[in-house]
MDTraj code that builds the backbone (N, CA, C; nanometers):
import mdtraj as md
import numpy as np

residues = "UNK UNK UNK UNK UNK UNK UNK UNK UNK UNK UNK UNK UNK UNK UNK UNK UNK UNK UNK UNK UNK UNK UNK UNK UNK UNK UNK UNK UNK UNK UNK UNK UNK UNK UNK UNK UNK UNK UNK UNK UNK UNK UNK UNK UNK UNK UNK UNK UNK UNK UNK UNK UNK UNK UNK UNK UNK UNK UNK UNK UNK UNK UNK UNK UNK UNK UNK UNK UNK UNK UNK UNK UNK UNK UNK UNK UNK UNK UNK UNK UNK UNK UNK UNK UNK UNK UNK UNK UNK UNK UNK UNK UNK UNK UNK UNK UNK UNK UNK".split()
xyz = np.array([
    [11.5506, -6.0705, -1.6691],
    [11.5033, -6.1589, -1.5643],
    [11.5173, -6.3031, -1.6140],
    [11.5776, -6.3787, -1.5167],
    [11.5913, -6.5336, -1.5569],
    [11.4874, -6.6181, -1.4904],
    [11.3902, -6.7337, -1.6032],
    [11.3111, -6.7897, -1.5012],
    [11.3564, -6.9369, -1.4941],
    [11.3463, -7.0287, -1.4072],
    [11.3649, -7.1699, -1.4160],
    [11.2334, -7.2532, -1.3470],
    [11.2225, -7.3681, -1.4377],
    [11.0822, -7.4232, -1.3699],
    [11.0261, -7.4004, -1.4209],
    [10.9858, -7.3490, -1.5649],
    [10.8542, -7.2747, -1.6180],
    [10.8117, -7.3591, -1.6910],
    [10.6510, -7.3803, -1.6619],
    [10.6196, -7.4588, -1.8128],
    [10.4870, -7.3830, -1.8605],
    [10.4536, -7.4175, -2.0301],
    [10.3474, -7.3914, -2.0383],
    [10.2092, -7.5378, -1.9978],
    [10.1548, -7.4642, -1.9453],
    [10.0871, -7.6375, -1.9373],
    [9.9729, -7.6205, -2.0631],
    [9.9114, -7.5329, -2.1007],
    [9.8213, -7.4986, -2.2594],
    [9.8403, -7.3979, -2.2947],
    [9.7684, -7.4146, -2.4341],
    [9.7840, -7.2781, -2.5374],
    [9.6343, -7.2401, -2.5725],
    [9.6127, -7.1614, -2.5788],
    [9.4146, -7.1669, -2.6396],
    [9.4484, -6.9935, -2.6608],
    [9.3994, -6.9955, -2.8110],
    [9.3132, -6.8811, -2.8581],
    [9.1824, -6.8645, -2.8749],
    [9.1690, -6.7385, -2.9590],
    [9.0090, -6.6839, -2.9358],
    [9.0061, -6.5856, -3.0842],
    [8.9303, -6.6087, -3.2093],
    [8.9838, -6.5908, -3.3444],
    [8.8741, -6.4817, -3.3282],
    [8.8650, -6.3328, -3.3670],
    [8.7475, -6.2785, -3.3573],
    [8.6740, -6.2973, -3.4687],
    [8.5008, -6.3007, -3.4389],
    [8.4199, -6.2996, -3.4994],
    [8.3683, -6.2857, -3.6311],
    [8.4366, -6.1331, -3.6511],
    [8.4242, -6.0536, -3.8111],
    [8.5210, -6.0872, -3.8761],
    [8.5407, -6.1306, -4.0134],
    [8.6065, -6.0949, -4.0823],
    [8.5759, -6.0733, -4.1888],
    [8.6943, -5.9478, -4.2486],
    [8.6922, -5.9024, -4.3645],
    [8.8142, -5.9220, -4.4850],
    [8.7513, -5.9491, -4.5202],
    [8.9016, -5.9969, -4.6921],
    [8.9234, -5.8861, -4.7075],
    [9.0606, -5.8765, -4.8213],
    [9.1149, -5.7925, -4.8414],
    [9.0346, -5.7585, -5.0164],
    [8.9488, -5.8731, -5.0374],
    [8.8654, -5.8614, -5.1369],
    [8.7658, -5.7630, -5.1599],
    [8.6645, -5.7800, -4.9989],
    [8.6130, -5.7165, -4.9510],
    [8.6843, -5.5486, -4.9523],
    [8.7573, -5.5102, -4.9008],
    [8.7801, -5.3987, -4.8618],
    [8.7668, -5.3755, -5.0168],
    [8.9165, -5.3992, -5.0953],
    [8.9104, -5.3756, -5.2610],
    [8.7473, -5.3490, -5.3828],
    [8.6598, -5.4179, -5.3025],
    [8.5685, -5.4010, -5.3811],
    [8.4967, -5.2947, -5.3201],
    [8.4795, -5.2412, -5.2249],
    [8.4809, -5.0902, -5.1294],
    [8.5372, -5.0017, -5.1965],
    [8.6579, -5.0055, -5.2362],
    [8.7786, -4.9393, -5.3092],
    [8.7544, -4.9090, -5.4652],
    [8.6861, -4.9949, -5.5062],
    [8.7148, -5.0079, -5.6389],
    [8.6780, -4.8840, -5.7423],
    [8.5858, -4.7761, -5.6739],
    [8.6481, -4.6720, -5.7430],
    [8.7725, -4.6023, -5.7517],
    [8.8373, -4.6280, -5.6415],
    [8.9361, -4.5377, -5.6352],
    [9.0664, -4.6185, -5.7392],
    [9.0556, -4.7576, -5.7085],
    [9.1597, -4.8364, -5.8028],
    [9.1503, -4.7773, -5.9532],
    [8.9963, -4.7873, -5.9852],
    [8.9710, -4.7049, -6.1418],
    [9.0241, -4.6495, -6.1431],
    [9.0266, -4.5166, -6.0808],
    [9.0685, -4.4104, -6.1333],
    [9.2320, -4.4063, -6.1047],
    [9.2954, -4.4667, -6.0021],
    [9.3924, -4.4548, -6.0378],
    [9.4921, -4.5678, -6.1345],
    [9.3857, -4.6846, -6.2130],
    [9.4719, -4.7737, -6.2873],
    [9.5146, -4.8716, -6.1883],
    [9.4902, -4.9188, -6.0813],
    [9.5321, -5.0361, -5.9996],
    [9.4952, -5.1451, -6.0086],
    [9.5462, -5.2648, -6.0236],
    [9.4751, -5.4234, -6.0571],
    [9.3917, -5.4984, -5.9377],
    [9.3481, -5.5234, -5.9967],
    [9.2610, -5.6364, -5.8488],
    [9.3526, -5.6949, -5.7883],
    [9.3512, -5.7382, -5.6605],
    [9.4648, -5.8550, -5.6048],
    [9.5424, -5.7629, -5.5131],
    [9.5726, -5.6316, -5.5783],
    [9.7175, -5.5419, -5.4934],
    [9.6546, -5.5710, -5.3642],
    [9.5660, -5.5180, -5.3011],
    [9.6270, -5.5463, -5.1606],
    [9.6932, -5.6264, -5.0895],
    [9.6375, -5.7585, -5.1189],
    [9.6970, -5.8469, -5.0478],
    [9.8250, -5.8985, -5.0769],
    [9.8420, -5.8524, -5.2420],
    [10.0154, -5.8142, -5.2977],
    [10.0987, -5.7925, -5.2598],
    [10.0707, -5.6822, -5.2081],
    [10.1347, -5.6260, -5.1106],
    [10.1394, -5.5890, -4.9977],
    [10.0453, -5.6591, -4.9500],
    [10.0221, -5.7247, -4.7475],
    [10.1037, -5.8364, -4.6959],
    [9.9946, -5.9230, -4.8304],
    [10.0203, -6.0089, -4.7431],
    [9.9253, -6.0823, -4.6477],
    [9.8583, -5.9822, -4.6717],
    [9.7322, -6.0077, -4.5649],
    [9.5832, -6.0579, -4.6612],
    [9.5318, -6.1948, -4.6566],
    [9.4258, -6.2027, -4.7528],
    [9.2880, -6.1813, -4.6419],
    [9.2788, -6.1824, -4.5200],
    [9.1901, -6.1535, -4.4378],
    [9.1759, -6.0567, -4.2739],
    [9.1353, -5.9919, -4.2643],
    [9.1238, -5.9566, -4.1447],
    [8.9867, -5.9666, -4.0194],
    [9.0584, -5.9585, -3.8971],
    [8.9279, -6.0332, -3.8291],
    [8.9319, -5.8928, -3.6882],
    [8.8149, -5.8677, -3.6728],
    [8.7445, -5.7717, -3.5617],
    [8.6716, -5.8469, -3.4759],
    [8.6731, -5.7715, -3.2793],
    [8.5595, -5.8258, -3.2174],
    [8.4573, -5.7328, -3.2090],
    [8.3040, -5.7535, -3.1715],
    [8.2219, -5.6703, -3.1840],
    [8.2940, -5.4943, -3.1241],
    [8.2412, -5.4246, -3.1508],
    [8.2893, -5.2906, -3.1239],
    [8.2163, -5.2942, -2.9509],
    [8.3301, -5.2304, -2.8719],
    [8.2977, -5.2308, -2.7704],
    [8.3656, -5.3183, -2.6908],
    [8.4319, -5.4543, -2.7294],
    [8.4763, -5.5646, -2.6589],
    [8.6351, -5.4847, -2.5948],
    [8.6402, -5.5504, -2.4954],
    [8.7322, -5.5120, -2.3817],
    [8.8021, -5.5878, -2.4287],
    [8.9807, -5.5754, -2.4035],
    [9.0390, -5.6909, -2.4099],
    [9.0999, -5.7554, -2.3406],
    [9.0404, -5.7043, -2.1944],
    [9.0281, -5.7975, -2.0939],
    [8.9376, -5.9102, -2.0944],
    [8.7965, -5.9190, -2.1036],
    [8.7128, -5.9788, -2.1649],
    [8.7580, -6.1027, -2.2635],
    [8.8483, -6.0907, -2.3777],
    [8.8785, -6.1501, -2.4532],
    [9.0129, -6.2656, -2.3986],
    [9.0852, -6.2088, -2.3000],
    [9.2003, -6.3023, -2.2336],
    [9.1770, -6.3278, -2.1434],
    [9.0459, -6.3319, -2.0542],
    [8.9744, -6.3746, -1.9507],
    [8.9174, -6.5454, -2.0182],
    [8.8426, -6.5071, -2.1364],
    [8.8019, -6.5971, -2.2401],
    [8.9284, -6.7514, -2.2361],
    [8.9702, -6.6535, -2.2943],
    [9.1080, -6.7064, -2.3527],
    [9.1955, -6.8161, -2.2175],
    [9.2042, -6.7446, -2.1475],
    [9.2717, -6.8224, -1.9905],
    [9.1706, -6.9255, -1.9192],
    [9.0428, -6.8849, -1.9438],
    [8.9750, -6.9665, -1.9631],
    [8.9606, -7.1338, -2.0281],
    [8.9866, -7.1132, -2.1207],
    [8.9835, -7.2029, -2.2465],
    [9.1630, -7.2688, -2.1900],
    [9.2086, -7.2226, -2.2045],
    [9.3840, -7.2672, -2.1556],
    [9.3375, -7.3662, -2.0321],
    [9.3099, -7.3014, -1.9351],
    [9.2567, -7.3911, -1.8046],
    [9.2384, -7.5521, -1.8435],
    [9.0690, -7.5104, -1.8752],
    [9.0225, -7.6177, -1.9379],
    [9.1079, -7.7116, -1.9853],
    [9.1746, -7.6810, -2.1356],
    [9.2398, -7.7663, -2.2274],
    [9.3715, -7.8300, -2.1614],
    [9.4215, -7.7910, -2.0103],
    [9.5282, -7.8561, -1.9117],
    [9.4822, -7.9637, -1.8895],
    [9.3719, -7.9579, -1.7794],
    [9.3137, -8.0581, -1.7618],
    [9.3147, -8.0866, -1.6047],
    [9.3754, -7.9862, -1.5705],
    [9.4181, -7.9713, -1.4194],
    [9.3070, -7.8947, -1.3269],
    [9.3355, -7.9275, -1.2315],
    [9.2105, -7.8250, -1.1547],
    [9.2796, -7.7388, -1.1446],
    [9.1814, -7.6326, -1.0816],
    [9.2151, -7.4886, -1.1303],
    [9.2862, -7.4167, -0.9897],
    [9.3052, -7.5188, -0.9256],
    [9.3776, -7.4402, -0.8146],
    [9.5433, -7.4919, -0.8113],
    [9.5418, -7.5724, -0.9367],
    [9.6974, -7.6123, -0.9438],
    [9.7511, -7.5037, -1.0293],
    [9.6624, -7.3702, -1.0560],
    [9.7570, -7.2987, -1.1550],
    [9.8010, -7.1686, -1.0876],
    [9.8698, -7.1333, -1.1262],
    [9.9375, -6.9808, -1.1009],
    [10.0483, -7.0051, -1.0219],
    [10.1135, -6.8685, -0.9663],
    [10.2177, -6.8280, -0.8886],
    [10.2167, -6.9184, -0.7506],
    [10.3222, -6.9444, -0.7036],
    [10.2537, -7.0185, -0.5405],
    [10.4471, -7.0109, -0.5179],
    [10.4802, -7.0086, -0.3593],
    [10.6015, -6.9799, -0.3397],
    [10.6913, -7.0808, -0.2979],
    [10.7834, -7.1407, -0.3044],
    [10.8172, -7.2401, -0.2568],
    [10.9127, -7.2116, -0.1141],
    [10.8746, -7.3366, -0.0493],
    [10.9244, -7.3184, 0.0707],
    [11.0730, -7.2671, 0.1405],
    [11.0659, -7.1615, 0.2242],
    [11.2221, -7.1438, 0.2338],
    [11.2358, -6.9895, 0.1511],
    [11.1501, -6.9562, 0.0824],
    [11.1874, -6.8520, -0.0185],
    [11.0747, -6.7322, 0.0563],
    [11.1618, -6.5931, 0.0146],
    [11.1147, -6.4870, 0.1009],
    [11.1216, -6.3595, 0.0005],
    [11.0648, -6.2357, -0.0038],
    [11.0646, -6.1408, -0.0950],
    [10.9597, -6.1439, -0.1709],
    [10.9615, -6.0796, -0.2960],
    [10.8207, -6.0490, -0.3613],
    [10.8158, -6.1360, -0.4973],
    [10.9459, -6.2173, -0.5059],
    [10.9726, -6.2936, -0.6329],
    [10.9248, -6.4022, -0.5531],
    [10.7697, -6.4484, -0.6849],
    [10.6905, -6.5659, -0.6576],
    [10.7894, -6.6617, -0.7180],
    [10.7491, -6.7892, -0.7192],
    [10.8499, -6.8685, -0.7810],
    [10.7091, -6.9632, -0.8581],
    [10.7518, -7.0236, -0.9878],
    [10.6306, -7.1092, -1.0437],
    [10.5627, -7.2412, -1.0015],
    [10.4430, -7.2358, -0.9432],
    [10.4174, -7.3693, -0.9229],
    [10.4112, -7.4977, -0.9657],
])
top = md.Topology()
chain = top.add_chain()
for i, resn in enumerate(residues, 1):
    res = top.add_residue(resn, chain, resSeq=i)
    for name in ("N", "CA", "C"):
        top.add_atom(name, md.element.get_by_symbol(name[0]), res)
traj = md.Trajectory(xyz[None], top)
């Protein structure tokens, strides 16, 4: 599909709540590293990953990009009825065109 006309007008995220290091987990771990001879640090060695982040258990993730589109809105600066799909004149079928 080809689009023309598109812009983003904002960007906004939403970072969840929890996080856990990969420190954290490792020191969870750290019997098992004993026993098998593993150094501190490997995980994220070999991740890559020095943190991870969760939303409360239960969160929808609709909920979370509701949030999120939210926050985008806002940070435009536009009122909120200048956003979305809207058709331009002359044009017919189910392909909206961008406002």
């Amino acid at each position: 599909m080809k689009y023309e006309h598109v812009r983003l007008a904002a960007v906004a995220h939403e970072l969840p709540p929890h996080v856990v290091s990969s420190d954290e987990i490792e020191a969870r771990l750290g019997p098992l590293y004993e026993r098998l001879g593993l150094p501190e640090g490997r995980l994220e060695l070999m991740s890559g990953i020095c943190e991870r982040r969760f939303f409360d258990p239960g969160t929808r993730p609709g909920t979370v990009s509701a949030r999120t589109a939210a926050k985008a809105v806002v940070l435009d600066g536009e009122p909120r009825r200048g956003h979305g799909l809207r058709r331009r004149p002359g044009t017919h079928g189910p392909r909206p065109s961008p406002g």
